[in-house]
N, C-alpha and C positions, 0 to 999 in steps of 0.2 A: 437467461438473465435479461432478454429485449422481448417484448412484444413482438417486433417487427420483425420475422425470420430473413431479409434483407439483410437488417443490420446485422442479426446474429451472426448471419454465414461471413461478412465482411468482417466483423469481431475475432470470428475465430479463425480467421486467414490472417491473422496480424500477430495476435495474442501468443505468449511465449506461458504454458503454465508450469506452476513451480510447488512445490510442495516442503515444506519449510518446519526443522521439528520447533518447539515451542522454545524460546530465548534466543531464537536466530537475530542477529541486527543483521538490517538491511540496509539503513543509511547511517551517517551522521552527518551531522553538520556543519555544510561547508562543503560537502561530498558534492561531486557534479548530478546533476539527477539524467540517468540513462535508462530511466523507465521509469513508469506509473503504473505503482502498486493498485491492482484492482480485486479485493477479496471475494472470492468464492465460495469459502466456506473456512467456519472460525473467526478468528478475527486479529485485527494487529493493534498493538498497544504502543501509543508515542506518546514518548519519554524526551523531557530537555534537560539537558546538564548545567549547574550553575557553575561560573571558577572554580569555586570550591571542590566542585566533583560531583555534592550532590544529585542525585534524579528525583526528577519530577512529572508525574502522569498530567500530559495535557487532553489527550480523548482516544475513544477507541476508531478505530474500521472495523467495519461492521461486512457479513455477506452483503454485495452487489455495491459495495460501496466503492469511496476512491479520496485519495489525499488532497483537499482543495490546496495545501500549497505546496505540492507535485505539478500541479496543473497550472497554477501561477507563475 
């Protein structure tokens, strides 16, 4: 995933991986965030609920990506 085999090694001394089948939720909203989803392969799709109940696709994660507002 890094160029830098430095950071690699530091990366995967950290990293907890997970392997997740397809319609797994992982957060909602309001959830405290106790990690940051970092996709490695496939991808994750976020969804927000209106009152109503509704869902709504707001973007995907993509491989080597990550949730800018996980990180915020």
């Amino acid at each position: 995933m890094f160029t830098d085999p430095k950071l690699q090694r530091e990366f995967e001394s950290v990293v907890v991986h997970r392997s997740l089948p397809a319609g797994t939720e992982l957060m909602r909203t309001g959830d405290p965030i106790t990690h940051i989803p970092i996709v490695h392969k496939g991808s994750l799709r976020i969804l927000a609920q209106d009152p109503e109940g509704r869902e709504r696709f707001l973007y995907h994660i993509m491989p080597g990506e990550s949730c800018a507002m996980s990180l915020t």
